[in-house]
C-alpha positions, 0 to 999 in steps of 0.5 A: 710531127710523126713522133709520140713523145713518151709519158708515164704509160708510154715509159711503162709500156716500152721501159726504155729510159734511153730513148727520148721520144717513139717513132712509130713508123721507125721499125728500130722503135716499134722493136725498142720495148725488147732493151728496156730496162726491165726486159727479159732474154728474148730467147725465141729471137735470139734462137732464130738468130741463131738459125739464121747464123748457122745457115751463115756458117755451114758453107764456111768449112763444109768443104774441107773433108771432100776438096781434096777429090774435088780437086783431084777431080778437076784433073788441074794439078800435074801430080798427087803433090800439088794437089794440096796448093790448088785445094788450099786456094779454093779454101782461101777464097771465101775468106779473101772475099770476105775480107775485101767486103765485110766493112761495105757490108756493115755500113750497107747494113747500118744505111738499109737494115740487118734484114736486108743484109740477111735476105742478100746473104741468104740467096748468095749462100743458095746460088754460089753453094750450088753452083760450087756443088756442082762445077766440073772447073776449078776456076768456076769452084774458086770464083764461086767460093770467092763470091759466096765470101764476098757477097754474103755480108751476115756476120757483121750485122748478126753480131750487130743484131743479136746485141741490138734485140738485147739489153745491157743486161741480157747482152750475154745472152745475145752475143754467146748465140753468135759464139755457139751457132758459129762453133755449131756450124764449124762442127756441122759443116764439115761432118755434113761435108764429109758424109754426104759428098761422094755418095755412089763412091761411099754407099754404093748399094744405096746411090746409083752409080750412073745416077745424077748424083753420080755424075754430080758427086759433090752436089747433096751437101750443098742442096742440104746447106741450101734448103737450110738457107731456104728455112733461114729466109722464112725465119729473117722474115719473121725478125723484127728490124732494129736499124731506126730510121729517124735522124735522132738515135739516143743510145746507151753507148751516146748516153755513157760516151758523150756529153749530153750537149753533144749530138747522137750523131757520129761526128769522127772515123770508126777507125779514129774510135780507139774503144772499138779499135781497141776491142778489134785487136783483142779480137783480132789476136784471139782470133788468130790464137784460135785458128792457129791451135785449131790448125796444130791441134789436126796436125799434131794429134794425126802425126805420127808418136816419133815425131813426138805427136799423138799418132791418132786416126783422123776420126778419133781426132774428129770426135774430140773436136766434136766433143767440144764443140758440144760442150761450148753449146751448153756452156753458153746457153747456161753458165756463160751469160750468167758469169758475163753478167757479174764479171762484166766483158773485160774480165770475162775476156781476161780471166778465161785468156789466163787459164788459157796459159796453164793448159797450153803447157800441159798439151804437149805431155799428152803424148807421154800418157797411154791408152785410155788415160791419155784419151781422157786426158786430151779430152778434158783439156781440148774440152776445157780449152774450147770452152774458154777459147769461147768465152773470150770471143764472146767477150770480145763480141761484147766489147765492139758492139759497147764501143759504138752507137747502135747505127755504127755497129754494122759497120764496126763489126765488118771492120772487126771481121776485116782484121780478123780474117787477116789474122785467120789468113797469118794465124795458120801459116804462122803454126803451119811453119812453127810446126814444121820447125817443131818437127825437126828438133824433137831432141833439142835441149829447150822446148824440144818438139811439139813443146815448142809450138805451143809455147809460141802459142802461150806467147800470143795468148800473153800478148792478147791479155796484155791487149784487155789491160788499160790504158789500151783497153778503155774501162767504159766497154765494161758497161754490163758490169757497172749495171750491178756494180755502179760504185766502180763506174769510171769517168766517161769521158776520160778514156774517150778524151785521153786518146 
């Protein structure tokens, strides 16, 4: 009862081979004619999605260019000195929140739906966001960036989402807008942070100095952020829910993993699922490649050129970042689904990873060009970089969410984004202390200087190929790619039962 059994005109209409029966009171199957079979990109979703993403990622870094005065102005740290142990504890505590509640958050997303999630996230970015902006105690600053980490539970579910309104197919296209609006937001944010905090001190003849925003110096980008949360609450209500709520869930994943006998329900762990775990780690090592370089690519580019760096002004360095970031929004809303399409999630991993290699040896002879060559040639190569850096995570975006059943992917992600934010906790104090190393030997005979911070680098992109490369790596998360190459379709069933 309550369920219409498709026919012909049904299976026309909604063009979803995968799906035995409509429930027309299921929300998930009222959205299912978006996977069909012959289904294009739905581009106007995955653009409010990806709205939705960047009012998630704008709090993330907003923060960085002004905590040093915020800090400062909380009169905690006894000298100048210390300032930079209590502002990295503000800038830790988001994520620290993040990962004790990503994976409850995936599995409250699964159970309620992404639009719940959406909804909570929204009104936490508003409340903890303006209660950050305007705190005068930095217990009160840290408790909130804690809280906004751990009570905003977005991005699991968004990357759920954003597949989930996909098909095989046009999965890419899904997927790559979490990419860009998170690249989106990490250029945003802190550029939005840099210029509106501060306002009386940085435009005196425009902002009062006894004003409230005077009184409140660092409240405008924070009352920017949330007016965006308030935009991205009107666009969550115009989402379609994608979570069923009926008790059979057939889907590609329970088509292509499990014996038809078998029951769509999950009968073992996430934990014990060794595709998903698999995936979580190449994600995990290329997250952790990423914010390290993120991190010696600031420190490198500003120090001074005798201690073998770059010697450039932080806007300069600003401007290459931004310059990327560019690049990575139009290379994945145009090239990058087109290529994830024919190479299929694995290779479009692998390969990008590889060249990854080539251009982090060349990095380091920068520093030997001068003028107007050496601003090109930085450039192209942190251009290039970002854009590659892109396309693996996507890549591996592709390869959690092909690893579960669609009522599991809220709570595969949060596990993924767990690990991950482990890795961005070590990532950066490993490059921080490589770094340091690198600087007291610009003279020795093998990887001399800054050459040998990126040769550590090199080494855990080594390792992060090695991660996509079977039998670690199960062939059956490959699945777009055997949509346009069947004949090289493996056995379902081995890579599941060998492990």
């Amino acid at each position: 009862m309550g369920v219409l059994e498709r026919g012909e005109k049904e299976e026309d209409e909604y063009k979803v081979p995968l799906l035995e029966s409509l429930y027309p009171d299921c929300p998930g199957c009222k959205c299912a004619y978006l996977t069909g079979k012959d289904a294009g990109p739905p581009f106007k979703l995955l653009s409010m999605v990806m709205l939705v993403d960047l009012c998630n990622g704008l709090p993330i870094s907003s923060l960085y260019p002004f905590i040093y005065f915020m800090v400062d102005d909380f009169g905690i740290a006894a000298k100048k000195e210390d300032i930079g142990y209590y502002a990295g504890a503000v800038g830790s505590a988001f994520m620290v929140g993040r990962l004790v509640s990503s994976v409850p958050w995936g599995i409250f997303a699964d159970k309620y739906g992404r639009k719940t999630v959406f909804y909570l996230g929204l009104i936490t970015t508003i409340i903890f966001q303006m209660i950050f902006g305007t705190t005068k105690n930095f217990w009160v600053a840290i408790s909130a960036r804690f809280l906004l980490g751990s009570l905003n539970g977005m991005t699991g579910p968004l990357k759920a989402y954003a597949s989930e309104v996909c098909n095989e197919q046009n999965q890419a296209w899904g997927l790559s807008t979490i990419s860009t609006s998170w690249s989106l937001g990490l250029i945003l944010g802190p550029a939005m942070g840099g210029y509106f905090a501060r306002p009386a001190a940085n435009f005196p003849s425009i902002v009062s100095q006894d004003g409230f925003l005077a009184q409140y110096p660092y409240i405008l980008p924070s009352i920017i952020q949330s007016a965006f949360a308030l935009v991205g609450f009107v666009v969550v209500w115009n989402l379609p829910e994608t979570v069923h709520k009926h008790e059979k869930i057939d889907s590609s994943f329970d088509e292509y993993q499990r014996k038809p006998s078998e029951s769509a329900e999950p009968k073992e762990s996430l934990l014990s699922n060794w595709a998903l775990m698999a995936s979580v780690t190449v994600y995990s090592v290329w997250s952790c490649v990423e914010f390290s370089f993120t991190e010696i690519f600031s420190l490198w580019s500003v120090s001074p050129r005798a201690s073998d760096g770059l010697g450039l002004p932080t806007s300069a360095a600003g401007i290459v970042l931004a310059v990327s970031g560019f690049s990575v929004f139009v290379f994945n809303m145009t090239i990058f689904p087109i290529i994830a399409h024919y190479l299929g999630p694995i290779l479009v991993t692998r390969v990008p990873a590889m060249i990854t290699v080539v251009l982090l040896a060349l990095f380091p002879f920068v520093s030997r060009l001068d003028g107007t060559l050496e601003w090109i040639a930085l450039n192209i190569l942190a251009l290039t970089r970002t854009v590659l850096s892109t396309a693996v995570l996507t890549g591996t975006f592709m390869l959690i969410n092909n690893s579960v059943p669609t009522n599991q992917r809220g709570a595969a992600n949060g596990i993924s984004i767990t690990f991950v934010a482990l890795a961005r906790t070590v990532g950066p104090a490993f490059a921080g202390a490589v770094f340091a190393w690198s600087q007291s030997r610009p003279h020795a005979t093998f990887l001399p200087g800054v050459q040998l911070v990126f040769a550590a680098l090199e080494l855990c992109v080594v390792v992060a190929i090695i991660t996509t490369f079977p039998p670690f790596l199960p062939k059956t998360t490959n699945r777009p790619y055997y949509i346009t190459h069947p004949q090289e379709e493996p056995d379902p069933y081995k890579d599941v039962e060998s492990h």
